[in-house]
Backbone as JSON, one array per atom type, in Angstrom:
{
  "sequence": "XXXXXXXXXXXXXXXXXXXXXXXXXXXXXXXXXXXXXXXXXXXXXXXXXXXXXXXXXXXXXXXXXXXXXXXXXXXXXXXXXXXXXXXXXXXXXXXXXXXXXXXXXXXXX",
  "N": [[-40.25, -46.81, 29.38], [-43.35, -47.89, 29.28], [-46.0, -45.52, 29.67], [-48.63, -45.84, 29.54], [-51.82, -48.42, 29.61], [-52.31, -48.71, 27.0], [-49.33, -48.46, 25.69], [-47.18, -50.56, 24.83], [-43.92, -51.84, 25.88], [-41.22, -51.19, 24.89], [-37.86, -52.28, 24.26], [-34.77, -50.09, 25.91], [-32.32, -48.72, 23.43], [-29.46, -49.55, 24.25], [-30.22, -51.83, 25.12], [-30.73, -53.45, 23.57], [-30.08, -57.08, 21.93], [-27.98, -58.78, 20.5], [-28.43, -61.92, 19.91], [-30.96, -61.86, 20.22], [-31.75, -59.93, 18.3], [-31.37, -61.29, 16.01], [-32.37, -63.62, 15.52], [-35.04, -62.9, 15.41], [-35.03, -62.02, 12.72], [-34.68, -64.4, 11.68], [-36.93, -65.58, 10.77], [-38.87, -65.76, 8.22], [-41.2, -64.36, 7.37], [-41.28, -62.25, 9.17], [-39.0, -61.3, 8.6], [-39.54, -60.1, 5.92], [-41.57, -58.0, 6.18], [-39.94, -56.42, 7.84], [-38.4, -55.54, 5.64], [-40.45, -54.45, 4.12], [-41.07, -52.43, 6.1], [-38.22, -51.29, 5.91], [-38.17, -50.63, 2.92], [-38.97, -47.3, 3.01], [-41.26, -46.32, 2.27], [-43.22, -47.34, 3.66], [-42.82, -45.88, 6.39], [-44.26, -45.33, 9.1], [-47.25, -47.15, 9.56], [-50.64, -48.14, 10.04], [-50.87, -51.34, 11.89], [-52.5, -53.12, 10.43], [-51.6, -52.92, 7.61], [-49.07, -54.05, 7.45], [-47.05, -56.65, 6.62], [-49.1, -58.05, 4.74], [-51.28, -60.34, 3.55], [-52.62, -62.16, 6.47], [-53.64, -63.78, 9.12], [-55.04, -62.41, 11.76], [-54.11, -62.83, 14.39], [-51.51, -64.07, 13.73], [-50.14, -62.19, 12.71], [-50.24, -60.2, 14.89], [-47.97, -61.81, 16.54], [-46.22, -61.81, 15.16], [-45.05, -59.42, 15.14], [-45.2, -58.89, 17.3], [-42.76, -60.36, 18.21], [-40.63, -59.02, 16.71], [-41.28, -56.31, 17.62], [-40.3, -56.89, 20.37], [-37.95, -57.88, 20.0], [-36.38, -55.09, 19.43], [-36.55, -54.35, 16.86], [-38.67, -52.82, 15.82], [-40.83, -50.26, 16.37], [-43.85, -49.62, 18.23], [-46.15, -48.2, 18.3], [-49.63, -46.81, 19.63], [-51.61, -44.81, 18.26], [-54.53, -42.94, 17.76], [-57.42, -45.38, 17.49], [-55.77, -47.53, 16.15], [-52.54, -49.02, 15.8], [-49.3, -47.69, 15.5], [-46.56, -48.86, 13.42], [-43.22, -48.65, 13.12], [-39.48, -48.64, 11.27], [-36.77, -49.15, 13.51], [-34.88, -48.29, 12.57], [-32.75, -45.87, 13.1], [-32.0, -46.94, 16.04], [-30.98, -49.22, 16.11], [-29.15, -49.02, 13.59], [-27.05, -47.48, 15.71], [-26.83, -49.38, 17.99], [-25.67, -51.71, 16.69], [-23.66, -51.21, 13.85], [-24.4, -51.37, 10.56], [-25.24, -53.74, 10.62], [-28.1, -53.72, 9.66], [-28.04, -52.68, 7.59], [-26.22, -55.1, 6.36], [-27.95, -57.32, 6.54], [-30.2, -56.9, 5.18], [-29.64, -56.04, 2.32], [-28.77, -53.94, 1.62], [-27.14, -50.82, 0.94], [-25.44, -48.84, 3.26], [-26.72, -45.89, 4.22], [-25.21, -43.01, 4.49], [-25.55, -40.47, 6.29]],
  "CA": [[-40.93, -47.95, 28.8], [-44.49, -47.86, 28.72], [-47.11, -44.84, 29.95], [-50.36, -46.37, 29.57], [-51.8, -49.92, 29.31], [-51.93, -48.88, 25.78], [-48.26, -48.22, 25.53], [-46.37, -51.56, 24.16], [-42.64, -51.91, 26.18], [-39.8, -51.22, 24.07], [-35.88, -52.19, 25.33], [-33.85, -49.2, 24.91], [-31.14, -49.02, 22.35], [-28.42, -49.92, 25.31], [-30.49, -53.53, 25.67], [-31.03, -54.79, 22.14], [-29.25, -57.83, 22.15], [-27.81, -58.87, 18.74], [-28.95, -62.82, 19.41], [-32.17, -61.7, 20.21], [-32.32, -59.14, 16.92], [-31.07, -62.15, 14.64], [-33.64, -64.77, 15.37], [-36.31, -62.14, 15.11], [-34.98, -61.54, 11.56], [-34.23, -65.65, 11.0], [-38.24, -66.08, 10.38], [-39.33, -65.44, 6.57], [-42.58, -63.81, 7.75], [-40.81, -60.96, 9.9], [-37.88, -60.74, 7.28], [-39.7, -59.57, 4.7], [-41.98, -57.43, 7.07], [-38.72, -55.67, 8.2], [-37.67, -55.1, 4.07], [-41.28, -53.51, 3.6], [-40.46, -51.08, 6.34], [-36.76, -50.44, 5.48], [-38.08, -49.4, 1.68], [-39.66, -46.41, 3.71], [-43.11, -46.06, 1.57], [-44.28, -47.42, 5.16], [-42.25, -45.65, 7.3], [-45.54, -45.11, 10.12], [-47.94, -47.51, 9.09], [-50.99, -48.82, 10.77], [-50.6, -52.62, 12.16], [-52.84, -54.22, 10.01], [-50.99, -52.73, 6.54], [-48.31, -54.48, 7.57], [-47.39, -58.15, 6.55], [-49.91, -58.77, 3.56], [-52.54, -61.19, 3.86], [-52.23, -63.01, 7.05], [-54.51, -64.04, 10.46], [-54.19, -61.2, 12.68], [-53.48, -63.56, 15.15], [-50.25, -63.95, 13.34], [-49.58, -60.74, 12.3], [-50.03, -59.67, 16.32], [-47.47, -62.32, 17.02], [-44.62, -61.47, 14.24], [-44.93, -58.0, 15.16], [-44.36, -58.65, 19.21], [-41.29, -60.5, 18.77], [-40.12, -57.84, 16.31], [-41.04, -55.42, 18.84], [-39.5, -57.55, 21.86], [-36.16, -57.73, 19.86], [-35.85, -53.79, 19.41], [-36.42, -54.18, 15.58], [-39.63, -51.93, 15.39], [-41.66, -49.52, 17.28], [-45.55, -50.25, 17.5], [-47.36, -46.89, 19.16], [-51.13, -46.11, 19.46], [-52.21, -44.23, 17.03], [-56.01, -43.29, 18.27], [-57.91, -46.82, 17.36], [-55.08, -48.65, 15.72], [-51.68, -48.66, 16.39], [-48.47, -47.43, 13.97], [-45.72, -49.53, 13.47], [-41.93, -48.09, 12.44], [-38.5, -49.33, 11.87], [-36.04, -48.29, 14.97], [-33.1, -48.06, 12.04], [-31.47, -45.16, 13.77], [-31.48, -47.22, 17.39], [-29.94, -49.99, 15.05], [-27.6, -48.74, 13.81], [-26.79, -47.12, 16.77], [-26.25, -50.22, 18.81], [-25.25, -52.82, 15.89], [-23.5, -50.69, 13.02], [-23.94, -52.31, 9.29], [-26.26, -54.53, 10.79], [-29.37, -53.83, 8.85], [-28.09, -52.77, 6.16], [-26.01, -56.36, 5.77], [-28.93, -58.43, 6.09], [-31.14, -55.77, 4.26], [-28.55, -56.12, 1.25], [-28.85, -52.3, 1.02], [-26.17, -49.85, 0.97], [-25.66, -48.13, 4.72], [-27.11, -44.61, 4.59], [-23.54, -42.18, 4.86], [-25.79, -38.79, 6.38]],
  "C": [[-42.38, -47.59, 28.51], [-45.71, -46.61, 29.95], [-48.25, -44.98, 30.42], [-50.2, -47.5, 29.68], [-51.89, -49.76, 27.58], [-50.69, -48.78, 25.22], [-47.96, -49.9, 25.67], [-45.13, -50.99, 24.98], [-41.64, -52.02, 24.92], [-38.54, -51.41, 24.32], [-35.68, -51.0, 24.37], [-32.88, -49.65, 24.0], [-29.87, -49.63, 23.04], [-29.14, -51.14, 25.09], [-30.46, -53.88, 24.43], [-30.03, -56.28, 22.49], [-29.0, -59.03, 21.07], [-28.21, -60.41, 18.49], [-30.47, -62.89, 19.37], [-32.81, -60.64, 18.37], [-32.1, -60.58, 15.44], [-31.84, -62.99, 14.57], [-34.88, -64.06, 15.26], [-36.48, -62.23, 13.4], [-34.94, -63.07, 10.71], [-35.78, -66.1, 10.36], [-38.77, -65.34, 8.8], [-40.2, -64.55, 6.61], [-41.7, -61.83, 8.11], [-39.43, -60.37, 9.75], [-38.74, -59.03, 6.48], [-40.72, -57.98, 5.37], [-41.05, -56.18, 7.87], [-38.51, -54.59, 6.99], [-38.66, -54.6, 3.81], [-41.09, -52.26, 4.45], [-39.88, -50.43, 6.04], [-36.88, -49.81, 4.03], [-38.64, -48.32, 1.81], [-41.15, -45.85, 3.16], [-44.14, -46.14, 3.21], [-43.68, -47.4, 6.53], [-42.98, -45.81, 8.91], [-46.25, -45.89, 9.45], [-49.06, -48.14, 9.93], [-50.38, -50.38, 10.31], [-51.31, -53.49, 10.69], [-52.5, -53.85, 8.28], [-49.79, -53.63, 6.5], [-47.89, -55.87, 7.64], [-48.1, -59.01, 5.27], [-50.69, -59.61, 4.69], [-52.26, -62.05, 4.97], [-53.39, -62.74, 8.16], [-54.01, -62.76, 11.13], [-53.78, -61.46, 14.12], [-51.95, -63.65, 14.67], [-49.72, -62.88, 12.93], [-49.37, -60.19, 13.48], [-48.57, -60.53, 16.63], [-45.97, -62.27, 16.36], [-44.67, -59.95, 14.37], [-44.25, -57.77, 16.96], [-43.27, -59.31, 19.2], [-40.85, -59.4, 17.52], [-39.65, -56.89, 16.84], [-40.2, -55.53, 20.0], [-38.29, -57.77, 21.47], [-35.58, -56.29, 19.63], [-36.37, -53.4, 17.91], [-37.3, -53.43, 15.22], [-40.33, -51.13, 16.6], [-42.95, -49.56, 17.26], [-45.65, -49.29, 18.96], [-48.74, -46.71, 18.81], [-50.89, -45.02, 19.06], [-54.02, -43.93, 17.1], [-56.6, -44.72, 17.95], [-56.81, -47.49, 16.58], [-53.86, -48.03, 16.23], [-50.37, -48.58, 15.13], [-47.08, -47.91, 14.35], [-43.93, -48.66, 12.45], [-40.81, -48.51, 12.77], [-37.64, -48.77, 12.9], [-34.54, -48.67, 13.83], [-31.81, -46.92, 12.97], [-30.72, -46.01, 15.09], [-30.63, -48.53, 17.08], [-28.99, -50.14, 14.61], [-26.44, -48.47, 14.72], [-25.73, -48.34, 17.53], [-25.66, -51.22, 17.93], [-24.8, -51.91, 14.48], [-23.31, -51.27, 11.59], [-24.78, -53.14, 9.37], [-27.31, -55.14, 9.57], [-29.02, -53.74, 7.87], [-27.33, -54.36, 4.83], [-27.07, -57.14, 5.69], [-29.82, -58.2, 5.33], [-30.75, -56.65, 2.73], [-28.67, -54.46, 1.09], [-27.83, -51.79, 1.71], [-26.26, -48.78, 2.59], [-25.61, -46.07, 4.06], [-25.53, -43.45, 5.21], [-24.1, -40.95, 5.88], [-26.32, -39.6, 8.19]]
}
């Protein structure tokens, strides 16, 4: 789990827990936030690229349940911190998943 106090907790891929990944994804905000990851331009991205224009009060807060459902990874990065999707641990534990709610074609390799 977590190293430092700068280290963010992540559940492994064994805990996700598919009602916890679906209400993460049921919010419009941390949909679309998902679908800018998954087109991979911002595979690593700092935090505050992420989201468009929004409070960073709210942008901290659609990014920790993201995080707290498995759906992304958010690591320090010296002064900011870099956010990425956890598709492999995704698929992994929920197969088809992402790519059904995505609408995109599941990755064959």
């Amino acid at each position: 789990m977590s190293d430092s106090p700068r280290e963010l907790p992540h559940p492994e891929t064994g805990d996700l827990v598919l009602t916890d990944v679906l209400f993460a994804l049921s919010d419009p905000t941390r949909l679309a936030i998902v679908r800018e990851l998954a087109e991979g331009a911002l595979e690593e991205t700092p935090c505050a690229a992420v989201g468009g224009a929004m409070p960073k009060s709210t942008r901290s807060h659609q990014l920790k349940t993201l995080r707290e459902a498995g759906l992304i990874r958010n690591v320090p990065h010296g002064r900011q911190r870099h956010v990425s999707l956890r598709r492999a641990d995704l698929e992994e534990r929920f197969p088809g998943l992402l790519a059904s709610v995505l609408g995109t074609p599941v990755d064959a390799s």
